[in-house]
N, C-alpha and C positions, 0 to 999 in steps of 0.2 A: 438264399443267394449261393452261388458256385462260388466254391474255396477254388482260388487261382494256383496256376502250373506256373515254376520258373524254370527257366534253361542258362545254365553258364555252360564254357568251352568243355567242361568234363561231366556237368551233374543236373540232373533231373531233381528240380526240388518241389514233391506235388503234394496232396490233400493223404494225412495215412486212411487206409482201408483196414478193416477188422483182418483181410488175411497177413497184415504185415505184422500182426501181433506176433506170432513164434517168434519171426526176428525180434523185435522188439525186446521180449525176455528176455531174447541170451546176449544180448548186446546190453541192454540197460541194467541188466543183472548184473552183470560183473562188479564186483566191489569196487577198482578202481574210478568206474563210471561214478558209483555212490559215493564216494571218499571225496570226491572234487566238484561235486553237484549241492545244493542245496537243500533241493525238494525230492531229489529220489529216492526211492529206503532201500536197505540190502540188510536181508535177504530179500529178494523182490517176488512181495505176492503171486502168489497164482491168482490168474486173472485181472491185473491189473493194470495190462497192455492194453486189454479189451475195454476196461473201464476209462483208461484216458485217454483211448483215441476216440470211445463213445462220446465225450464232450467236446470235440473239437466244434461240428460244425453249430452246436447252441454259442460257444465261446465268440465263431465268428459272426454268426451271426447278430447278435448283442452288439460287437463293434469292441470287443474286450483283448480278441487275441488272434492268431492267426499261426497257425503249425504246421510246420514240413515236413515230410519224412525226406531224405535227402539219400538220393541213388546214386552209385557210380555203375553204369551201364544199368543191370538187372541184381546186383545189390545195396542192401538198405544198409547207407555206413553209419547212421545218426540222424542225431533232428536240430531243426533251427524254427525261433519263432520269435514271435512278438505278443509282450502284454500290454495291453495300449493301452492309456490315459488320457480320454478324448477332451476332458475337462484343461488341461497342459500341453494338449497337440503332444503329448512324448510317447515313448515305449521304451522297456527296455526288452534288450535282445539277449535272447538266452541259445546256448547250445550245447551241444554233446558229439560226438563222434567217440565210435566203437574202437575199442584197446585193437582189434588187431588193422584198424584204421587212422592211426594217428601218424601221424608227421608225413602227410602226403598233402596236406594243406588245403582238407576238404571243409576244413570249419572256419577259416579264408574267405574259400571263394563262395562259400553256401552264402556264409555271412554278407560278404558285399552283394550279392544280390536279395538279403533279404532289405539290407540299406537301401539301394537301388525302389525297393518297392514300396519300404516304409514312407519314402520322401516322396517318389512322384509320384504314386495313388494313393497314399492314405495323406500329402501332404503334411505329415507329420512337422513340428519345430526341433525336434531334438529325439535323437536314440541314443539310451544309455548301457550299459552292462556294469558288471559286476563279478566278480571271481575272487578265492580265497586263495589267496599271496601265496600258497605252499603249493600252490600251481602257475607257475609262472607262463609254460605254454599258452596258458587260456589271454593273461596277459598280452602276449605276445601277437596274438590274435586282432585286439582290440587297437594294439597300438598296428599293427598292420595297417587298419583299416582305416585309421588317419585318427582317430579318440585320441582326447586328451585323459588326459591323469584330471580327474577331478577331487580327490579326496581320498583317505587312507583312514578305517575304520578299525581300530586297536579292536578286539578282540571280541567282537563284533555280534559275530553265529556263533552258535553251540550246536557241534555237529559232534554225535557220539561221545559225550561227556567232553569234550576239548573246545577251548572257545578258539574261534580261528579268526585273525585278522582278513579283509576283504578291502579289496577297493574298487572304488569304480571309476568308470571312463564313460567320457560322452564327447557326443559329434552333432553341432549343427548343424540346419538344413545349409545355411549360405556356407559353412566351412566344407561340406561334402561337396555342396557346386563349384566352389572353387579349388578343390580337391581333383576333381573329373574334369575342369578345366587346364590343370596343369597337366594331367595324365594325358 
């Protein structure tokens, strides 16, 4: 199956390709990327842009996941995606945007259209996220986008010897309709 293209007012959010790996590197490479992420490592292998955009289109196709690279004109500021759990109609929505990308409100607007997509083609019941509290920007994001605060998980991850508190946010399908209803 075709990995789908999204368009918001600013950002191109499409299938990554093997040549957006260099970006990829030096954008996901940066430590601050690592330090507020989960699953990235830093120092960030060689090769390993290539190894996880090579899984993308097995992931969608499965029905597991679905991954952006997300563009502002003809560069690659970050990614947004979705891991689904077809078993609970959910996913949660993960992203990243690039340190010298941040506060232009590209992980916003990627994000509401990847809502946008999770709800009325994958008719998803609920999209959750998750972020560790000593990044509150990420926070910030979630509650943008209409989530609720669902829970606060004391200490939760262990990221580089330090356990770090996280919490998560979710958004129902009928809370987002009547969200884009009031809008």
């Amino acid at each position: 199956m075709k990995r789908p293209t999204l368009r918001t007012t600013r950002l191109t959010l499409r299938p990554f390709e093997q040549d957006d790996a260099p970006a990829v590197t030096r954008l996901a490479g940066d430590r601050e990327i690592a330090l507020n992420t989960a699953t990235i490592p830093h120092p960030y292998p060689e090769g390993e842009a290539e190894r996880w955009i090579s899984r993308h289109q097995e992931g969608f196709d499965a029905g597991s996941e679905v991954t952006f690279a997300v563009f502002y004109g003809d560069e690659l500021v970050g990614a947004v995606g979705l891991a689904i759990n077809r078993d609970d109609d959910n996913a949660e929505i993960g992203y990243w945007i690039g340190v010298p990308y941040w506060g232009r409100g590209y992980a916003s607007e990627a994000s509401e259209a990847v809502l946008h997509y999770g709800f009325e083609e994958l008719a998803l019941n609920k999209i959750y996220a998750r972020f560790f509290t000593r990044n509150p920007a990420s926070g910030r994001v979630m509650q943008k986008l209409g989530m609720e605060l669902e829970g606060r998980f004391r200490r939760h991850h262990k990221k580089w010897g330090e356990y770090l508190d996280t919490e998560q946010y979710g958004l129902l399908r009928e809370e987002w309709m009547r969200r884009r209803i009031e809008l």
